[in-house]
C-alpha positions as CSV (number, residue, x, y, z in Angstrom):
1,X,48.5,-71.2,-131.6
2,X,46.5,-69.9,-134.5
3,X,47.4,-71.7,-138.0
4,X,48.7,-69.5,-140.4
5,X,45.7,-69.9,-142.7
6,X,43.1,-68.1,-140.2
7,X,45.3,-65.4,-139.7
8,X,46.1,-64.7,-143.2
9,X,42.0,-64.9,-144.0
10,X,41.3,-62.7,-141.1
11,X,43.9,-59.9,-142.0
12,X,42.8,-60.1,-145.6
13,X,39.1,-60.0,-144.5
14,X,40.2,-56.5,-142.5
15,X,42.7,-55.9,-145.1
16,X,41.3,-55.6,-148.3
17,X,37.4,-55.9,-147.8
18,X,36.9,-54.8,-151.4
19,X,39.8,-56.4,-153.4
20,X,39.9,-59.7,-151.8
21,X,37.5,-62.1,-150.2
22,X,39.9,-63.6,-147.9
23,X,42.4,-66.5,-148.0
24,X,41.9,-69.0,-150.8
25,X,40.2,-72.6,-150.4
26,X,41.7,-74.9,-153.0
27,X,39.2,-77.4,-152.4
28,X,36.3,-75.5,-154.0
29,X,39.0,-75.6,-157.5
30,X,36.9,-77.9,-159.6
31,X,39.7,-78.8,-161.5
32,X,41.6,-82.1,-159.7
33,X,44.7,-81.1,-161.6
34,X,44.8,-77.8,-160.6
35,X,44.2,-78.2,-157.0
36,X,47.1,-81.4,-156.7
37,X,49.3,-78.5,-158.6
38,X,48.3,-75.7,-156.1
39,X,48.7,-78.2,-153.1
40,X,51.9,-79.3,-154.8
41,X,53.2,-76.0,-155.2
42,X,52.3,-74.6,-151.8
43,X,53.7,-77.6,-149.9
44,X,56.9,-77.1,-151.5
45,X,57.0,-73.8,-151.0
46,X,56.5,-73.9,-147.7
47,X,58.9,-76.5,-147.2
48,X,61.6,-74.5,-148.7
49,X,60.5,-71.7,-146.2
50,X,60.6,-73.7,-143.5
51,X,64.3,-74.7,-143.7
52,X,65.5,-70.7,-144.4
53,X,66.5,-69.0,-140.8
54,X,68.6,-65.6,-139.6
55,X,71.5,-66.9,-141.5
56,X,69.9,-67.1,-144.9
57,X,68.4,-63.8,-144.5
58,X,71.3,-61.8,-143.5
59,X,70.6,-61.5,-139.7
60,X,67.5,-60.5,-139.9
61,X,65.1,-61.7,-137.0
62,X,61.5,-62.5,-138.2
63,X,58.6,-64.7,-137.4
64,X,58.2,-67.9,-139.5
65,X,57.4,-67.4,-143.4
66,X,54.0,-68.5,-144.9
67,X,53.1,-69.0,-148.5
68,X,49.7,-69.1,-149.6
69,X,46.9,-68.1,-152.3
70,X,43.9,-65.6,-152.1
71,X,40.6,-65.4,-153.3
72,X,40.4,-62.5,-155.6
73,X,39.3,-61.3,-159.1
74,X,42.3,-59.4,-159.7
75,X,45.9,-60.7,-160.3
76,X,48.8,-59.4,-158.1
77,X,51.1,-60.6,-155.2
78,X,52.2,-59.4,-152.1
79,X,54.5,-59.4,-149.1
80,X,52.5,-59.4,-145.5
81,X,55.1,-58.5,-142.8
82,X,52.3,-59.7,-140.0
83,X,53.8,-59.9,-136.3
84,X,52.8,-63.2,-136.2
85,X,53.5,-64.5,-140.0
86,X,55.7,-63.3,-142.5
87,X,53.2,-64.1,-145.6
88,X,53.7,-64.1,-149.4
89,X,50.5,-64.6,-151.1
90,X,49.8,-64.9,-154.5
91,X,46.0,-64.1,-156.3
92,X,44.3,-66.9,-158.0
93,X,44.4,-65.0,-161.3
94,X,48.0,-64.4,-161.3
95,X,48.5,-68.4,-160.8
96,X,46.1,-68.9,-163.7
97,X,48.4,-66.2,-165.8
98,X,51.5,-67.4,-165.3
99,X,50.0,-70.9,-166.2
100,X,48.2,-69.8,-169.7
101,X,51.5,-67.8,-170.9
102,X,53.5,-71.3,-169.8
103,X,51.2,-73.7,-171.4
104,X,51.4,-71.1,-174.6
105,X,55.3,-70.9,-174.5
106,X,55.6,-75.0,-174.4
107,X,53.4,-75.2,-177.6
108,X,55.2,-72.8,-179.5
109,X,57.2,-73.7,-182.6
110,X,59.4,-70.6,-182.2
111,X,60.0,-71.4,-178.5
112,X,61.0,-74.9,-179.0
113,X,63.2,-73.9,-181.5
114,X,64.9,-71.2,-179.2
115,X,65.4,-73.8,-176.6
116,X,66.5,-76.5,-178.9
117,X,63.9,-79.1,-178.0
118,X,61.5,-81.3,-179.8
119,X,57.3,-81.2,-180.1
120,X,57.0,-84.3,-178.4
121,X,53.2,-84.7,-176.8
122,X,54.6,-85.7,-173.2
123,X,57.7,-83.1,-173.0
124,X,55.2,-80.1,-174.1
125,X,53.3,-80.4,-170.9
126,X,56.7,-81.0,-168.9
127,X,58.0,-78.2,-170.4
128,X,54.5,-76.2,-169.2
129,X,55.4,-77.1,-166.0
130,X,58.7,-76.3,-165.6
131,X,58.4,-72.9,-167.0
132,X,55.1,-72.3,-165.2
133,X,57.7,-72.9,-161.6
134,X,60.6,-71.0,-162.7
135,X,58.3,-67.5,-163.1
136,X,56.1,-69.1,-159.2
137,X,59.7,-69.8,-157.9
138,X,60.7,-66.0,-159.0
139,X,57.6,-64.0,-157.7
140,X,57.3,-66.1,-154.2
141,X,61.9,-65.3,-154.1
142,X,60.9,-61.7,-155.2
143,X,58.2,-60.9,-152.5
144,X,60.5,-62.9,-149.7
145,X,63.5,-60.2,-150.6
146,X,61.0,-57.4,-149.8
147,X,60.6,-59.1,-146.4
148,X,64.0,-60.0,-145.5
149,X,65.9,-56.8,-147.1
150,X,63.5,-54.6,-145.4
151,X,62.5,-52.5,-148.3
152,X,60.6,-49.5,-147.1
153,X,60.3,-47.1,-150.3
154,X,57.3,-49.1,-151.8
155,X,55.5,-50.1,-149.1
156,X,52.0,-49.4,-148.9
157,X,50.5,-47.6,-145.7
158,X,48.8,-50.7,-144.8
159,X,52.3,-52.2,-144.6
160,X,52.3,-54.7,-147.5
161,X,54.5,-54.6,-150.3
162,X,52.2,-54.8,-153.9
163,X,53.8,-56.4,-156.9
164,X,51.2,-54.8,-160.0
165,X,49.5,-51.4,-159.6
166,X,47.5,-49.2,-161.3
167,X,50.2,-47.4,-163.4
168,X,48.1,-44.1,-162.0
169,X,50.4,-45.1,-158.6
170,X,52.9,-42.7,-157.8
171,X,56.3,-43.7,-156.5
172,X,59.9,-43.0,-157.1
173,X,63.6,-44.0,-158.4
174,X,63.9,-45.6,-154.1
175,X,60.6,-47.7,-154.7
176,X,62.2,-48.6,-158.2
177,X,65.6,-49.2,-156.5
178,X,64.1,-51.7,-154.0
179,X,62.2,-53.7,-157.0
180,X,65.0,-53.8,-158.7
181,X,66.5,-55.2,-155.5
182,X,63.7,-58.0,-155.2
183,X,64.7,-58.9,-159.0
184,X,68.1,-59.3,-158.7
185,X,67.9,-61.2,-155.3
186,X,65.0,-63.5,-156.4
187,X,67.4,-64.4,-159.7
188,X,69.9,-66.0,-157.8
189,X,68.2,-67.4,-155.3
190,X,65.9,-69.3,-158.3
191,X,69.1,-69.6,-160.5
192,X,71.0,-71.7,-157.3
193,X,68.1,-74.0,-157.2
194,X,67.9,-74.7,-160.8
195,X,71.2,-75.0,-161.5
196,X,72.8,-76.5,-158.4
197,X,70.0,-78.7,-156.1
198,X,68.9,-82.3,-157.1
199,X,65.7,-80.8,-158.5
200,X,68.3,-79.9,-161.8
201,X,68.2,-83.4,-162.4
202,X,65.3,-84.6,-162.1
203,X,63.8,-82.1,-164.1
204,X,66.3,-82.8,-167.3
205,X,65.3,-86.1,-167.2
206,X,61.7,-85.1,-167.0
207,X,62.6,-83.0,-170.2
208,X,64.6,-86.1,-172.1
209,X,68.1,-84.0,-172.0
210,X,69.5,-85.5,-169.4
211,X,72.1,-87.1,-171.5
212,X,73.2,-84.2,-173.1
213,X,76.5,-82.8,-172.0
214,X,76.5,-80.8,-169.0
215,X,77.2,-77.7,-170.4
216,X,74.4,-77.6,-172.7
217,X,72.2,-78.6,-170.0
218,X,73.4,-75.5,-168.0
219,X,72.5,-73.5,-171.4
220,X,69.0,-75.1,-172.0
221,X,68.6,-74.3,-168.3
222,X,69.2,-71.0,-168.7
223,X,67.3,-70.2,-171.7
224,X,64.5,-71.6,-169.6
225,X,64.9,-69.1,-167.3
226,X,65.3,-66.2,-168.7
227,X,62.4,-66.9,-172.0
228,X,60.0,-67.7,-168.9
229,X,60.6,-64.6,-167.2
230,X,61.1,-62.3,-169.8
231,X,57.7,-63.6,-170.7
232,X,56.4,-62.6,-167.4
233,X,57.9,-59.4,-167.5
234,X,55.8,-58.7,-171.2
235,X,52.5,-59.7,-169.5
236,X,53.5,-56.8,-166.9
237,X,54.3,-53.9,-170.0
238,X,51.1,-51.4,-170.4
239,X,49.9,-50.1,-172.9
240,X,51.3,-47.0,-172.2
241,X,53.3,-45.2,-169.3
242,X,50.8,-42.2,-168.1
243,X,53.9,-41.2,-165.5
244,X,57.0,-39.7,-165.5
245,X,59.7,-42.7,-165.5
246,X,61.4,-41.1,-162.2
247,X,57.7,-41.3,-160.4
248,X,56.6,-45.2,-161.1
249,X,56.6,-47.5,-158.9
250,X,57.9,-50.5,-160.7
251,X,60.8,-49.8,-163.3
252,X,59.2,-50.6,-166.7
253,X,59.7,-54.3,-167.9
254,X,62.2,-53.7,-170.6
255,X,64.6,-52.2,-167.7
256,X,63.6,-55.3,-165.7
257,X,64.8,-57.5,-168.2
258,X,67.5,-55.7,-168.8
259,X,68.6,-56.2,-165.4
260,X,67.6,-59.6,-165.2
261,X,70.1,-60.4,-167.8
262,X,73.0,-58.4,-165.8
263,X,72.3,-60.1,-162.9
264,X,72.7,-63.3,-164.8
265,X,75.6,-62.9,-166.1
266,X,77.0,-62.0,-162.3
267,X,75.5,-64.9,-161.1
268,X,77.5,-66.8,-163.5
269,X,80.7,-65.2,-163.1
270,X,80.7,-65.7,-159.4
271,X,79.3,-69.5,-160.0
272,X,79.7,-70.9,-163.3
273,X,77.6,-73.2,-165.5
274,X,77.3,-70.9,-167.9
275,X,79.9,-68.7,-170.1
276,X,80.3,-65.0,-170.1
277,X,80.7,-65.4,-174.0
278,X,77.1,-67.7,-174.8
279,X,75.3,-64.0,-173.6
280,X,75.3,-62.6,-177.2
281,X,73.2,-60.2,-178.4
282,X,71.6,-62.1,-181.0
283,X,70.5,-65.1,-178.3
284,X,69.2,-63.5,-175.9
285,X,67.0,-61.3,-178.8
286,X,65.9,-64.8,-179.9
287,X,64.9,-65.7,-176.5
288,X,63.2,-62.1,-176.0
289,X,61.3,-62.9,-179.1
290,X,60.2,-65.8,-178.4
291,X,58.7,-64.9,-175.2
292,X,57.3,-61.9,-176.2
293,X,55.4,-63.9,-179.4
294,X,53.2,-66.0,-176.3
295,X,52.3,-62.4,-174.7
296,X,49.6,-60.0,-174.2
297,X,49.5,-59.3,-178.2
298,X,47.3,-56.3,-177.3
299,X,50.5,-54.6,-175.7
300,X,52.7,-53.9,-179.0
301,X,52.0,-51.0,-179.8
302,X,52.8,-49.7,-176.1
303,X,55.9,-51.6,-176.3
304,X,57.0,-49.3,-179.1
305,X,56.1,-46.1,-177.2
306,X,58.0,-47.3,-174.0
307,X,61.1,-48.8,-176.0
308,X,61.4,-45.0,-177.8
309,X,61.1,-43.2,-174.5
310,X,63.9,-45.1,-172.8
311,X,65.8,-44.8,-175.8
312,X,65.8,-41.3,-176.0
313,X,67.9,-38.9,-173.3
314,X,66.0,-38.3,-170.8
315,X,65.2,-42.1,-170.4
316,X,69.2,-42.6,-170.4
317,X,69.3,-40.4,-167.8
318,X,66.7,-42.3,-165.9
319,X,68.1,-45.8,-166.8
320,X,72.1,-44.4,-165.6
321,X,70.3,-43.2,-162.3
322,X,68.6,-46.0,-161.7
323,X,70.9,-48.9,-162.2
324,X,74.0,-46.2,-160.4
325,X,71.3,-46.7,-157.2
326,X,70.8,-50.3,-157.3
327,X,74.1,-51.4,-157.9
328,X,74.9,-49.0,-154.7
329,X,72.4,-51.1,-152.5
330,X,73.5,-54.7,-154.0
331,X,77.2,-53.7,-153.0
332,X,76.0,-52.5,-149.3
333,X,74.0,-55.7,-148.6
């Protein structure tokens, strides 16, 4: 049988001759650090993959997953429904992205003071790491829900599913629906393993709070999860929306987060850890904050223009439609 890796370098080859130059080799990294955290991350991946079957994924039959990186100058990630391999691939420069804005958020004052944590030398680069997973965990969860739900409104004709695109890409309130979807899906799958697998553990001890009472933990937790993503989502916000709302592909990242947050709060009412009443307003602005400090500065001013259009009525309109659909798919799954 053909490993995984040719086949994922010869579609990609075929593929995407101009984007991509095939599947990635992490031995030509010249950093050692960054190829042990690439092989790291892949391995585990992988791992976690392996063990997920037709009863994890609602029924639905499929060949096994792979998870790997590609050569490329652009950054994105995608969803490969191959008949021999389901694949979710991430770019080199996406991996590098999500590193930079991680290693920024762990060295920033405001962000330690968010998540309540000292400047200490040795925890900054744990909490780089930790960050840096959560936002890997939630891409590689959010491209394996395109897979597994069978999302069809935002697939491409070449039959992959493309997480960043041109905002010139036409799509719709369904593509929006089913990304929406991914979101919501990937969140409790990532908030299950941070919250409730061994890895919990080991990672507050890593971070020197493990001896703090289990509640706060869950909190710190998180605050964690949702600055690093939120974060994410603020490297994603253009510098201006050149579409109608109702014809983008992606719902803008201030819906996204909004959502995030709902989804949250439903994955702690059905679970626990976390109160209902520790979601206020003013905490998870703080948070918001300072995530958006450690992001694409050059984006502000399109912030404000896309904040004032989904403020005004038609963008209420929009928001009311779109959330009515995806809480119609989430309840039909």
């Amino acid at each position: 049988m053909t490993p995984p890796e040719i086949v994922l370098d010869r579609y990609i080859r075929d593929t995407f001759p101009k984007s991509y130059s095939g599947r990635l080799d992490i031995e030509q990294i010249g950093s050692l650090s960054f190829r042990t955290f690439l092989y790291g991350l892949q391995i585990e991946t992988n791992e976690a993959l392996g063990l997920e079957n037709a009863n994890a994924s609602g029924g639905i039959v499929h060949p096994p997953f792979h998870f790997d990186y590609l050569d490329a100058t652009v950054t994105n990630a995608h969803a490969i429904p191959h008949e021999r391999f389901w694949f979710i691939v991430l770019t080199l420069p996406l991996i590098k992205s999500v590193t930079d804005v991680s290693k920024h958020l762990s060295r920033s004052s405001t962000v330690l003071q968010a998540l309540h944590l000292d400047s200490g030398a040795s925890r900054s680069d744990t909490l780089w790491s930790y960050l840096g997973h959560i936002q890997l965990m939630f891409l590689t969860a959010h491209e394996y829900t395109h897979l597994i739900h069978e999302h069809s409104a935002g697939i491409e004709t070449s039959g992959v599913w493309t997480e960043l695109v041109p905002q010139t890409a036409c799509g719709s309130i369904d593509s929006q629906v089913e990304e929406l979807d991914a979101d919501g899906y990937a969140a409790y799958l990532v908030l299950a393993f941070l919250l409730r697998s061994p890895w919990r553990q080991r990672q507050l001890i890593l971070l020197g709070q493990e001896k703090r009472p289990a509640v706060d933990c869950d909190e710190l937790i998180m605050s964690c999860f949702l600055l690093s993503l939120m974060a994410f989502f603020c490297t994603l916000w253009p510098k201006n929306t050149r579409l109608p709302l109702d014809q983008l592909t992606h719902p803008p990242a201030p819906v996204r987060i909004d959502y995030l947050i709902q989804v949250a709060k439903m994955w702690c009412d059905q679970f626990g850890h976390v109160e209902k009443s520790w979601f206020t307003s003013l905490r998870l602005q703080d948070l918001f904050h300072a995530g958006a400090s450690e992001a694409d500065r050059a984006n502000r001013q399109g912030w404000d223009t896309q904040i004032a259009l989904l403020s005004s009525a038609d963008g209420d309109r929009y928001r009311n439609l779109l959330f009515a659909k995806s809480n119609k798919m989430r309840r039909h799954e």
